[in-house]
C-alpha positions in Angstrom: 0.0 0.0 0.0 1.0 3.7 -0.9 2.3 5.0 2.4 1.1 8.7 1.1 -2.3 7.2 0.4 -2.4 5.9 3.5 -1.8 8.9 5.8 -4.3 10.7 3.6 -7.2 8.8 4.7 -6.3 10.3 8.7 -5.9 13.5 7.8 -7.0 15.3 10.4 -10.8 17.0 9.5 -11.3 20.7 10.8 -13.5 21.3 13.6 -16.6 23.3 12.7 -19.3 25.0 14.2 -22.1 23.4 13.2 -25.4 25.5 11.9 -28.1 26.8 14.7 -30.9 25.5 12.4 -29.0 21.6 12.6 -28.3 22.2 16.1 -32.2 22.9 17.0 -33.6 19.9 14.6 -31.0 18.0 16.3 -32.5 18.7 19.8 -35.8 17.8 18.8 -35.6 14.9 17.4 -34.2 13.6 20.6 -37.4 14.9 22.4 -40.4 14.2 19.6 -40.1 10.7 18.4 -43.4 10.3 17.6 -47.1 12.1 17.8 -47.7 10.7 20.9 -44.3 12.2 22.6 -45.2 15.7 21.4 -48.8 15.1 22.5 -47.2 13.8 25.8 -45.6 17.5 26.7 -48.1 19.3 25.5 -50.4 17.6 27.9 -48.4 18.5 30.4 -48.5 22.1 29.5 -52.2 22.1 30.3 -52.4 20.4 33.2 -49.4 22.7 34.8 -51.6 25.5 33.6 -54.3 24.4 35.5 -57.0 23.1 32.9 -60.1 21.2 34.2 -61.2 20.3 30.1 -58.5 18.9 28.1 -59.7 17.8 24.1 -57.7 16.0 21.9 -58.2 15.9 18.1 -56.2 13.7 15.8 -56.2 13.0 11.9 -53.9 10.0 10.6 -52.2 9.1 13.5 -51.1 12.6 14.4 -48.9 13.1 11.8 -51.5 15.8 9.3 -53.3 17.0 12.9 -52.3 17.3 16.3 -54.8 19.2 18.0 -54.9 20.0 22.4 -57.1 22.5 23.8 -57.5 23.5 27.5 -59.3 25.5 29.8 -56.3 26.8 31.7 -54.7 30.5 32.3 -53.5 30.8 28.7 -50.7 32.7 27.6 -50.2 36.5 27.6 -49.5 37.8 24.3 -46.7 39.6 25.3 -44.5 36.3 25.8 -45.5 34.8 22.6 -42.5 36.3 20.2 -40.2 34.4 22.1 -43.1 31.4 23.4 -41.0 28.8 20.6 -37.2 29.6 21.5 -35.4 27.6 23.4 -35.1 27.8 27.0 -37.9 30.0 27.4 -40.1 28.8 30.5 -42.0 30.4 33.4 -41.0 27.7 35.7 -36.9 28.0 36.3 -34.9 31.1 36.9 -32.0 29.6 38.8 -30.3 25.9 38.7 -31.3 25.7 42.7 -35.1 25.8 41.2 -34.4 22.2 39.9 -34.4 21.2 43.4 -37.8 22.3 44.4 -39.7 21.7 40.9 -43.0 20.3 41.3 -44.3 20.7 37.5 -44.1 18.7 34.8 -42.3 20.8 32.3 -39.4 23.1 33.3 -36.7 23.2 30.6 -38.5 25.0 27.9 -38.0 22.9 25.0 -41.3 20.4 24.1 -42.8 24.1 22.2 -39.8 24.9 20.5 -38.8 21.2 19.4 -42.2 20.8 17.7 -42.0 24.2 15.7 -38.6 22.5 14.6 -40.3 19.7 12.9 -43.7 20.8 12.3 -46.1 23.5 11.1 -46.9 25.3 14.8 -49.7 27.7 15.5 -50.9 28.9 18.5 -54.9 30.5 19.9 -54.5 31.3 23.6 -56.7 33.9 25.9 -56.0 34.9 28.9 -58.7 36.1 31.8 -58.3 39.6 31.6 -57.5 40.0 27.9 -60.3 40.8 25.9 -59.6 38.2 22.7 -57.7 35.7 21.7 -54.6 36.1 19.9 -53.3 33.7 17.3 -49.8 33.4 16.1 -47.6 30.8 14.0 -43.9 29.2 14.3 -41.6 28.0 12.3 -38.0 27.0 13.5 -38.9 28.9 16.8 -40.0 32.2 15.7 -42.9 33.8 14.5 -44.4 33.4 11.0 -47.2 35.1 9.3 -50.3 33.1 9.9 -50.8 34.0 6.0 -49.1 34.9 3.2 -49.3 38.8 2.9 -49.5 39.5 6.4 -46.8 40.5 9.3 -45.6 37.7 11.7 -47.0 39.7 15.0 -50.0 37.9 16.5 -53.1 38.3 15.2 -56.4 39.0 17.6 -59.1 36.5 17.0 -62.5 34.5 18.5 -61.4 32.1 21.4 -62.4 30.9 24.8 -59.9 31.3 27.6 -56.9 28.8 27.6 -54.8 27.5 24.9 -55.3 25.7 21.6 -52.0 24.0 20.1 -52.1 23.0 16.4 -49.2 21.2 14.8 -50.0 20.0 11.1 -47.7 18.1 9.1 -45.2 16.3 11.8 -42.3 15.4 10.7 -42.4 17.0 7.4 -39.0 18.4 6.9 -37.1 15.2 8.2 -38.0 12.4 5.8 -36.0 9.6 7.8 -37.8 10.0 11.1 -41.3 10.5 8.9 -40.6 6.7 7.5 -39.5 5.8 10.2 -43.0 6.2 12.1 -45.4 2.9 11.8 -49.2 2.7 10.2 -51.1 5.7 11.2 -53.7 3.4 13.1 -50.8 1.9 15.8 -49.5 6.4 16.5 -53.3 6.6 17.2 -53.4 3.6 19.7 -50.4 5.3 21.1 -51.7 8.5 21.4 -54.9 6.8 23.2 -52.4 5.2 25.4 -51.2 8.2 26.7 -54.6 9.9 27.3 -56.1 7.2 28.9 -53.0 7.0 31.7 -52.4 10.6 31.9 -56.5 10.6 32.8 -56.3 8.0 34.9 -54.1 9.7 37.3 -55.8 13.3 37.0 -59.5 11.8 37.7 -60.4 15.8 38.4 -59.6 16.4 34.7 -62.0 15.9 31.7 -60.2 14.0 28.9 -61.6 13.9 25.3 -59.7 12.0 22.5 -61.0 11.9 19.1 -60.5 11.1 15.1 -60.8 14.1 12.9 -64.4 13.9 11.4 -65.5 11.9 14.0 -68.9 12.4 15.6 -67.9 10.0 18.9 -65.1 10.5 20.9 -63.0 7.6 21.3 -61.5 8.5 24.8 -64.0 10.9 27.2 -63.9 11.1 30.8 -65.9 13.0 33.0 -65.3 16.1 35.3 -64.2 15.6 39.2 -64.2 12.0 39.4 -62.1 9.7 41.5 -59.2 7.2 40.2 -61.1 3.7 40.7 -63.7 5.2 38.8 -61.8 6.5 36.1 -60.0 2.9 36.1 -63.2 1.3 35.5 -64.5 3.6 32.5 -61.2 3.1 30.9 -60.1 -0.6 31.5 -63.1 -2.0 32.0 -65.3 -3.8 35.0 -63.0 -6.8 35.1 -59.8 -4.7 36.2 -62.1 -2.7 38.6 -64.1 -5.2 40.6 -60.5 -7.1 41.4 -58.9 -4.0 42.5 -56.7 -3.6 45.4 -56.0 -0.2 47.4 -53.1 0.7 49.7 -51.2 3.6 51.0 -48.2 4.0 52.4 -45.6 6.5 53.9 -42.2 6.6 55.1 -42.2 6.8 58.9 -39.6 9.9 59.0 -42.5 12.1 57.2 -44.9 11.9 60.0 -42.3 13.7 62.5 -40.1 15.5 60.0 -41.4 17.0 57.0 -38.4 18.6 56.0 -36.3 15.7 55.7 -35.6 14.8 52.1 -36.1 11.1 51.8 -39.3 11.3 52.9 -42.1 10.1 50.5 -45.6 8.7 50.0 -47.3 6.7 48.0 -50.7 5.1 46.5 -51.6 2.3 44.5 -54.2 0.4 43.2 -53.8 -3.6 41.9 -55.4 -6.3 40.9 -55.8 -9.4 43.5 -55.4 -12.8 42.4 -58.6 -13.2 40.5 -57.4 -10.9 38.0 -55.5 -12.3 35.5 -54.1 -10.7 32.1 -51.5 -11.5 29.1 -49.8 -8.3 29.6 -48.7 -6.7 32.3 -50.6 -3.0 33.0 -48.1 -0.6 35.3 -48.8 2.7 35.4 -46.3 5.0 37.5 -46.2 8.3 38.5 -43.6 10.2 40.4 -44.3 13.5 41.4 -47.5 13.3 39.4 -44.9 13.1 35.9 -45.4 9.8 33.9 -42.1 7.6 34.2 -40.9 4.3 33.3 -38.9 2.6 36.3 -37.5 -0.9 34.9 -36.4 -2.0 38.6 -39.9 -1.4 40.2 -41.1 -3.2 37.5 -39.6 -6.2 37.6 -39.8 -6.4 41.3 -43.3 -6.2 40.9 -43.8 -8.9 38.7 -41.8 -10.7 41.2 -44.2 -10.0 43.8 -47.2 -11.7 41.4 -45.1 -14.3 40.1 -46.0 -16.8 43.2 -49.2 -15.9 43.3 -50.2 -15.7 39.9 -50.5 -18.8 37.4 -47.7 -18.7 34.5 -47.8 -16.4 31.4 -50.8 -13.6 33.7 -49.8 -10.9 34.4 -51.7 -7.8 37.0 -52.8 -4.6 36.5 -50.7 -2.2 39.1 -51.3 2.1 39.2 -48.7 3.8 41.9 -48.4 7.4 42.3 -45.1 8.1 44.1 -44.7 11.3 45.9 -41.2 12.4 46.4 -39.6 15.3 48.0 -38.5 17.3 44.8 -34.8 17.8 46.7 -34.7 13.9 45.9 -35.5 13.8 42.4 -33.2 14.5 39.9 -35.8 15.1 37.0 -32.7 16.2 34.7 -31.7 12.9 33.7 -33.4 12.3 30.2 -34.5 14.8 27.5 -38.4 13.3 27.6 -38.5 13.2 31.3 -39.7 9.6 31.1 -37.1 8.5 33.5 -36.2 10.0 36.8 -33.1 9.7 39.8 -34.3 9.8 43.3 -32.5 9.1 46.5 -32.8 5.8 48.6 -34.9 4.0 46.0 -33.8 0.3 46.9 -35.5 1.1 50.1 -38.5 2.6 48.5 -39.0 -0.4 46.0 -38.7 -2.7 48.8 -41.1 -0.8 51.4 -43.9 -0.6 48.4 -43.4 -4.5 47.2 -43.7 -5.7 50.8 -46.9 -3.3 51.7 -48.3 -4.7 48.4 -47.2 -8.3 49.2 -49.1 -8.2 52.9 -52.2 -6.8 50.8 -52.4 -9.4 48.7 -51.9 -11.9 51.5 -54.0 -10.5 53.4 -57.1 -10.8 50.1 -56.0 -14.5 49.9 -58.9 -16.1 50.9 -61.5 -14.1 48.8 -59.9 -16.0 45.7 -62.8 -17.3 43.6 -63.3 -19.7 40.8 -66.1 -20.4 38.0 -67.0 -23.9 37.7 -69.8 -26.3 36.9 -70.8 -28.7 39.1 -71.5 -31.5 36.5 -68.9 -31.0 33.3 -70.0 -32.3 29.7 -70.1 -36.4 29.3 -69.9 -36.6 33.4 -71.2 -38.0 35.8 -73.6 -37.0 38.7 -72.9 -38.7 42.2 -75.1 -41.1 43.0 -77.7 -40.0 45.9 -77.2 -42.7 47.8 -73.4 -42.2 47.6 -73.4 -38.8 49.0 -75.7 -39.9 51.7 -73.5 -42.8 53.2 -70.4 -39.9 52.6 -72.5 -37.8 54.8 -73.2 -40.1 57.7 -69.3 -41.4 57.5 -67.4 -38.1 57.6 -68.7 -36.1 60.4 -68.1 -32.3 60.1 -65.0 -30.0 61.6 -67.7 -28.9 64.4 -69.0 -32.4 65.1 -65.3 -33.8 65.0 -64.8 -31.3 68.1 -67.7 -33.0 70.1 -66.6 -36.9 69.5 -65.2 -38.5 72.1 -61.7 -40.1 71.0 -62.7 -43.2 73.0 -66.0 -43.4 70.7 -64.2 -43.1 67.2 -64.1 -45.8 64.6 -61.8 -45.8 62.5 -62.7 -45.5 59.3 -61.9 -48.1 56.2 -60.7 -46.3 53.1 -63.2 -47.5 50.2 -61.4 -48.7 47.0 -61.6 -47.1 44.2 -64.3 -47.6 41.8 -63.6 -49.2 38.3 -65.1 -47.0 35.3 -67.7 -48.7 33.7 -66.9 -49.3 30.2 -69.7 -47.3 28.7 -68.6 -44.3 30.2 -64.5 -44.6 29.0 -63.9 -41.8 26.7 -62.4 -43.4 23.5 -59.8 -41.5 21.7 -56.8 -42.9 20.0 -53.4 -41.3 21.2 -52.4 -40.7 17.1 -56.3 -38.9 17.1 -56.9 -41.5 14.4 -59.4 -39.9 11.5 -62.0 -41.4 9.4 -59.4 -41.3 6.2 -57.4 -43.6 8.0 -59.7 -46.6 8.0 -59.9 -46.2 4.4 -57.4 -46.4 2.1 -56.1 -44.2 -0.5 -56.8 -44.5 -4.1 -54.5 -42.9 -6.2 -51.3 -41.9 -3.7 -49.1 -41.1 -6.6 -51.8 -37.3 -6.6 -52.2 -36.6 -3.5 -49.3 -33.6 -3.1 -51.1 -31.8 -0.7 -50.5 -32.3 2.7 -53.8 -34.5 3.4 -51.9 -37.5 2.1 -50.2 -37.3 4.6 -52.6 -37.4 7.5 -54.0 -40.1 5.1 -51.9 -42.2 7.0 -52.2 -44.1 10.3 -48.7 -42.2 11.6 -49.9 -38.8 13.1 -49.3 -35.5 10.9 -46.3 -33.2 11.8 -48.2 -29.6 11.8 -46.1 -26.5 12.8 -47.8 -24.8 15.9 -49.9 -21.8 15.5 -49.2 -18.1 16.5 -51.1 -17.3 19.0 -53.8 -14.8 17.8 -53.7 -11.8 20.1 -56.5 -9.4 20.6 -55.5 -5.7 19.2 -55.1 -2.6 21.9 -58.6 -0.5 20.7 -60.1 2.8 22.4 -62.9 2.5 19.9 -66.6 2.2 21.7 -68.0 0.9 18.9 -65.4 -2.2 18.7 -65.8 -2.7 22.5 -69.4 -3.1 22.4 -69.3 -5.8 19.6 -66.4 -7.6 21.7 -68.7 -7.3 24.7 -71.9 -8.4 22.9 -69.8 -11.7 21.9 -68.7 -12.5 25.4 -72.5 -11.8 26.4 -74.2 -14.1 23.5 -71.4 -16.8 24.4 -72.8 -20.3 25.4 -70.3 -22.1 27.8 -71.5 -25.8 27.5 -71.2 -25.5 23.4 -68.2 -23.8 23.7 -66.7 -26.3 26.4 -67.3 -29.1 23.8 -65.5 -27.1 20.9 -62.6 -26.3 23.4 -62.3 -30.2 24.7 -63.1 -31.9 21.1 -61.5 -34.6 18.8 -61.8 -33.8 15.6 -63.0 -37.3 14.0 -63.5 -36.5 10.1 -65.3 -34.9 7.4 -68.6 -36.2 6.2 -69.1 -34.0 3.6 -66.9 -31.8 2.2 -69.2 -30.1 -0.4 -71.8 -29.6 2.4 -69.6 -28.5 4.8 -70.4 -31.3 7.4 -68.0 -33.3 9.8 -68.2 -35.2 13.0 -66.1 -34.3 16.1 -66.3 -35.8 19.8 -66.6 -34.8 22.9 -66.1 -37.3 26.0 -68.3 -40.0 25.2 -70.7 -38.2 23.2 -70.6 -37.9 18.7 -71.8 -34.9 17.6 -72.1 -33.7 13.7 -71.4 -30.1 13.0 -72.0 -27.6 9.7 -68.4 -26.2 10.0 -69.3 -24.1 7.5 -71.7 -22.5 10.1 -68.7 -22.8 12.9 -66.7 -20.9 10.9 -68.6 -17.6 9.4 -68.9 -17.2 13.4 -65.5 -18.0 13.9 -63.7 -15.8 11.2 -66.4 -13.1 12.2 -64.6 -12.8 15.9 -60.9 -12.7 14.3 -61.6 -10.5 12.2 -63.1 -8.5 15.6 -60.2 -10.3 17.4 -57.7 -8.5 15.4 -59.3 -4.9 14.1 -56.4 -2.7 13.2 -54.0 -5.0 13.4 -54.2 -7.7 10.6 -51.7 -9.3 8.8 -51.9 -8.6 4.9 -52.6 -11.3 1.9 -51.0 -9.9 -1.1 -52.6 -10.6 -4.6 -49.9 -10.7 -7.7 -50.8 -9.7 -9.8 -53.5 -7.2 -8.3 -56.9 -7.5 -9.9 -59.0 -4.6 -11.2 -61.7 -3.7 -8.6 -64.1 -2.4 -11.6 -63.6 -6.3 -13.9 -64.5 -7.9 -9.8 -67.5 -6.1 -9.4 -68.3 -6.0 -13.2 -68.3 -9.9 -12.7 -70.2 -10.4 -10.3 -73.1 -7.9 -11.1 -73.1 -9.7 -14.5 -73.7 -13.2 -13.0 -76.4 -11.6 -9.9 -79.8 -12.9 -11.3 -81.4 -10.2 -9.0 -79.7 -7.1 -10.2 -82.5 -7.8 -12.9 -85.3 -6.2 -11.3 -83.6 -2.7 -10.3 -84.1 0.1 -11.8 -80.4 0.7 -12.4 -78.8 -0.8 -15.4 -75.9 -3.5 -14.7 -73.2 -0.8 -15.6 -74.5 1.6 -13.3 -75.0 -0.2 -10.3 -71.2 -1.3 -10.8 -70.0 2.1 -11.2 -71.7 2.9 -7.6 -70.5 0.3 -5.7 -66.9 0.9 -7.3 -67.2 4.9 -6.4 -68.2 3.8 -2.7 -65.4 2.0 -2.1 -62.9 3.9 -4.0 -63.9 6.7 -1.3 -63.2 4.5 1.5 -61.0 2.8 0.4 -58.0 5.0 3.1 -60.4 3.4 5.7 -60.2 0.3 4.2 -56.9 0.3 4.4 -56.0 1.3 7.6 -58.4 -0.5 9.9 -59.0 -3.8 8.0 -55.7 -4.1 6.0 -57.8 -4.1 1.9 -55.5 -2.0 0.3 -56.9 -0.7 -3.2 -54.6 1.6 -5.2 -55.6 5.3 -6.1 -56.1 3.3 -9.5 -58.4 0.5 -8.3 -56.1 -2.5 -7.8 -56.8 -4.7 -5.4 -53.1 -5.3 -3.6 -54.2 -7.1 -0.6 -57.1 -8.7 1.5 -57.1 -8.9 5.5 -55.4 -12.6 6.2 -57.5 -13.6 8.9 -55.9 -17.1 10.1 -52.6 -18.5 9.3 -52.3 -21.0 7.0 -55.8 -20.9 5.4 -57.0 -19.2 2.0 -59.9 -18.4 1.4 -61.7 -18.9 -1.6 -60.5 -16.6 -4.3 -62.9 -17.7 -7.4 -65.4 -15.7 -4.5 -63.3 -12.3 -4.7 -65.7 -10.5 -7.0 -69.1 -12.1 -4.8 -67.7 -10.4 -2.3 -66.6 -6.9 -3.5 -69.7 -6.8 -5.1 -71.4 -7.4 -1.5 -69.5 -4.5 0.2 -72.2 -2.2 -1.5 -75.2 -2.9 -0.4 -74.9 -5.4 2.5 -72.5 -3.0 4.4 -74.5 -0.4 6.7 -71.6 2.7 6.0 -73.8 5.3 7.5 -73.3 3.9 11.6 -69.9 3.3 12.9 -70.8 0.4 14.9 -73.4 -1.2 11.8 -70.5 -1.1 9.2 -68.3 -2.7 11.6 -70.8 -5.1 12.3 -71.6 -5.6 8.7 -68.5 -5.7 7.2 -67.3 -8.6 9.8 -70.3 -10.6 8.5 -69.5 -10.3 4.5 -65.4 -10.6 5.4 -66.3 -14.2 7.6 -68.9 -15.2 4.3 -66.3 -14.6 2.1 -63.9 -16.6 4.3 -66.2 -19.7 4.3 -64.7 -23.2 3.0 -66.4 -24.5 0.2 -67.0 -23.7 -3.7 -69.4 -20.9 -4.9 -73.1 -21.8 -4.9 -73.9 -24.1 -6.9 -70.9 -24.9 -8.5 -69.7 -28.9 -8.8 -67.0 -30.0 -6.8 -66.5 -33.4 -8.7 -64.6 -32.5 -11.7 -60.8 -34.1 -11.9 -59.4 -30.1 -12.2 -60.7 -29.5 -8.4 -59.4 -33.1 -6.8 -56.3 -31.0 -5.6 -58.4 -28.0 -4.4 -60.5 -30.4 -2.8 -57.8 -31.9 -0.9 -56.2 -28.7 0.2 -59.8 -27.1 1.9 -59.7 -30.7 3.1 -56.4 -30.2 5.3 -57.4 -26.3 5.8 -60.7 -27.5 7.7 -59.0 -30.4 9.6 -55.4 -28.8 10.7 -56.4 -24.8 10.5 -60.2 -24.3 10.9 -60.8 -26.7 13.7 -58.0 -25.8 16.4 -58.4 -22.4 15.5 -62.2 -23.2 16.6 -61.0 -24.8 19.9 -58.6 -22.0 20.6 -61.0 -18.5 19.6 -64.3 -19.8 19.3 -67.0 -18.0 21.7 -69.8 -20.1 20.2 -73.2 -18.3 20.5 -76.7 -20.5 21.5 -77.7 -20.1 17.5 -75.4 -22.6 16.7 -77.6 -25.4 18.0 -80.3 -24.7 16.5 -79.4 -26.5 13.2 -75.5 -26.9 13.1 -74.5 -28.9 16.1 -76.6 -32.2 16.0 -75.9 -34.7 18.8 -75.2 -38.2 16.8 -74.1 -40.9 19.7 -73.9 -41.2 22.9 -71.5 -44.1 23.9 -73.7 -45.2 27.3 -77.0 -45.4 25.0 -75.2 -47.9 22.4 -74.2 -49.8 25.3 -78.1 -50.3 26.0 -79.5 -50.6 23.0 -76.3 -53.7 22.6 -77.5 -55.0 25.6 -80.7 -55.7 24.4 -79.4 -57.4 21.1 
């Protein structure tokens, strides 16, 4: 190597200065990650300003429209030149002030790190002006709010407090911009941070909404109290299991000067409460904080009492002297430094340990006292139990002298009528016959053809999406309402036995001793109707190459619909209306069930419901076609509704009405729904299925009961 060539590549670089516009986009991007860390400060703003009505507007995520408006003491229009620079706060004049500061924002940066990255306007009104003043920011300074005009505020219409808009987030730094995730999981975050920052200001009223929307997503009333505001917001089940404690160093009831001393409440969850993910909500000093070591010795608190894989749902609000709490230690403020915390965590695990000890016996358990396929004791049994084994009061009374010891009865053999019968390789019906033409069958079922048992990867597990919609929590509640536990019991507990018939959708499973035939065709519209409920905003995609036109879908299928005849529309119209409708949805379609159609209607992809299973496809333009006029798009909660029940339809196993299945060009189709219904549709059905009472009307049939053929052998 060329030793001048090589001392040219360490040439010592000079040192510059680097620009005050780099230096300031810099600094914000290490405070604004995301819409929901902007909205974060800003929420803080209003609550250190005293606001008792905090509203929340948000379009796409928070990335076109970020919207807060308060009630609180608003800003005087004299500090609003310099309201977006740097280091500008009312809250810090000296670096002792750190040591007593008891608000959330103090620095002065969460303003001017937004105008940095964003298009910033401000409306505030204080008490004793006389209007509001409205003024814009760019890069920390004023802007004219339009082209034209001066940058000096400009008087306007406005209630007293402040109203923040930032449009366009991120625009001027493209990497952080595609860096940010769908628009629907910034929204769930945004929600995320409303409901806990409302959780722990119960006095506050929260709204959160869509842009456009009529119904708030997020609303919380005026002056209530935290258990209440836990139960509005995470539901009945968190708040009938909750726990309440408080707890105080002993130094701060005779010194309340001394600087370790602190306070704290919390509410929990007991042992009857158990959830996937773990819920922990801290506060220090009223300031939302992350504390990894509390966390995980709170988990370690639960983990002996709760069952593997649950997890609680914990609030504490720690109050701190503000001399020891180094709030300086991270530009977002999420984490904080306070003195003595080993001793803290460990005071606040043990009080919550002893509570928890303490609610041990109020444990409680759903069960039924006679499960599916058992059997009821005897009468006379539990009489003769009865008479043998007195009672812990009567024992008390016995004289030892007149005890009898008591002979341990053997156990009783299980009659033979009543022995569940399953194979351990869950033999099928195909394997008692055998296979015709082996040298065809490439599809997986040839393998389960055979008496070995077939080696299936495990499922994902299917987890239920994070949503703040009302509309989605209703239908999710009306399913755990309409849910009938002896029919779903049997689906949990079944062995799948084999399909009858294919084309009719018909196959027997078993349950204990007990044969029951079942229209899995029926099983599964219900089935695919909860995932697609299970999983709103959060579905995997099923991409079509190439994409098909939505207009030749439609176009199809209006052609072959016998009853488009009789309206008053011609075929063409009614095809170009159903293809305008979605067309204008189509955003919506995309971001809360995954249908992407391009801005030059392609269809690119379809919701995937459930993991190795397809739908269908030759019922893509039945189903398009559907969207129009089955799908209620006037009601939030109806086209929900609605568009669940024509997604599950579509998602149905079988051919199109009345199509033949018996043609040699669908053998192979035939023999792939064939392994979808046995190894996809059928555990999926024992793991999500909330089956409703409908069901046995006419698709659940009871075929044999194992102690009836016993009699009815008997008597040959």
């Amino acid at each position: 190597m060329d030793e001048s060539a090589s001392k040219s590549e360490f040439e010592t670089l000079p040192i510059r200065r680097l620009h005050e516009s780099l230096i300031n986009r810099i600094a914000a991007g290490e405070i604004i990650h995301r819409p929901a860390s902007a909205l974060k400060e800003l929420v803080e703003n209003c609550l250190d300003a005293g606001s008792t009505s905090i509203k929340v507007t948000v379009k796409d995520g928070g990335l076109k429209l970020l919207q807060i408006q308060d009630n609180g003491c608003g800003i005087r229009k004299a500090d609003l030149p310099i309201l977006a620079e740097r280091f500008t706060t009312s809250k810090l004049s000296s670096f002792s002030d750190l040591s007593r500061i008891s608000t959330y924002g103090f620095r002065g940066e969460a303003l001017a790190s937004i105008s940095h990255v964003s298009r910033l306007s401000v409306i505030t009104k204080t008490k004793r002006e006389a209007c509001a003043w409205k003024a814009s920011y760019s890069d920390g300074t004023l802007t004219p709010v339009k082209p034209g005009l001066t940058a000096d505020p400009k008087p306007c219409a406005g209630n007293d407090g402040t109203t923040i808009i930032i449009e366009d987030l991120f625009y001027n730094t493209p990497t952080r911009l595609s860096a940010v995730r769908s628009s629907s999981e910034e929204y769930s975050r945004i929600l995320d941070v409303i409901t806990k920052y409302a959780i722990h200001n119960p006095r506050v009223s929260f709204v959160c909404k869509k842009a456009g929307s009529a119904s708030p997503d997020v609303t919380t009333p005026l002056n209530s109290e935290v258990p209440q505001a836990i139960r509005l917001l995470y539901g009945h089940a968190v708040a009938k299991e909750l726990l309440h404690k408080t707890l105080e160093n002993e130094t701060s009831r005779h010194n309340k000067d001394d600087p370790v001393t602190w306070s704290a409440e919390s509410f929990f969850t007991n042992a009857n409460y158990q959830a996937k993910k773990m819920v922990f909500l801290l506060f220090i000093n009223h300031r939302l904080v992350e504390s990894p070591r509390l966390k995980r010795a709170l988990e370690g608190v639960y983990n002996g009492i709760l069952p593997k894989g649950a997890s609680p749902f914990i609030y504490l609000s720690l109050d701190i002297d503000p001399k020891a709490v180094d709030v300086n230690v991270h530009p977002t403020k999420r984490e904080v430094h306070f003195l003595n915390e080993e001793e803290i965590i460990t005071r606040i695990c043990d009080a919550i340990q002893s509570e928890l000890a303490a609610q041990s016996h109020s444990r409680t358990f759903e069960y039924q006292t006679l499960l599916t396929g058992g059997l009821a004791p005897r009468e006379q049994d539990s009489k003769k139990q009865s008479k043998v084994r007195p009672s812990n009061d009567e024992r008390e009374e016995i004289d030892e002298n007149d005890m009898v010891p008591l002979q341990q009865e053997p156990p009783k053999r299980t009659a033979s009528q009543h022995k569940v019968r399953t194979s351990q390789h869950d033999r099928t019906l195909d394997s008692m016959f055998p296979v015709a033409h082996p040298s065809t069958q490439t599809l997986p079922v040839a393998k389960s053809s055979q008496s070995t048992p077939l080696n299936t990867t495990t499922a994902r597990e299917i987890k239920e999406s994070q949503c703040f919609l009302t509309s989605i929590r209703s239908l999710r509640q009306a399913l755990v309402k309409q849910k009938h536990r002896q029919l779903t019991e049997i689906l949990e507990n079944h062995t799948f036995v084999g399909i009858v018939d294919l084309h009719r959708c018909l196959s027997l499973i078993q349950n204990s001793t007990k044969l029951y035939l079942v229209n899995h065709g029926a099983l599964a519209e219900e089935l695919f109707y909860q995932l697609g409920l299970r999983q709103f905003g959060n579905f995997s995609r099923m991409k079509l190459d190439p994409p098909p036109p939505l207009k030749t879908l439609v176009e199809i299928a209006v052609t072959a619909e016998e009853s488009t005849s009789e309206s008053k529309l011609t075929k063409a119209q009614i095809t170009e209306r159903i293809v305008a409708l979605l067309m204008q949805r189509r955003e919506m379609l995309s971001e809360y069930f995954s249908l992407k159609i391009s801005e030059d209607g392609m269809v690119e992809s379809l919701p995937l419901l459930l993991r190795n299973y397809t739908p269908n496809l030759d019922k893509l333009p039945s189903f398009f076609m559907r969207l129009g006029p089955q799908v209620d798009w006037q009601s939030e909660e109806e086209c929900f509704d609605t568009f669940f029940r024509e997604l599950a339809y579509f998602y149905i196993p079988g051919p199109l009405p009345g199509v033949s299945n018996a043609t040699k060009e669908s053998k192979a189709e035939q023999e792939a729904e064939h392994w979808q219904v046995q190894h996809a549709l059928f555990p999926a059905m024992r793991r999500y299925l909330n089956a409703p009472k409908t069901l046995l009307e006419r698709d659940v049939v009871q075929v044999a009961n194992l102690p009836d053929l016993y009699k009815i052998f008997e008597r040959c």
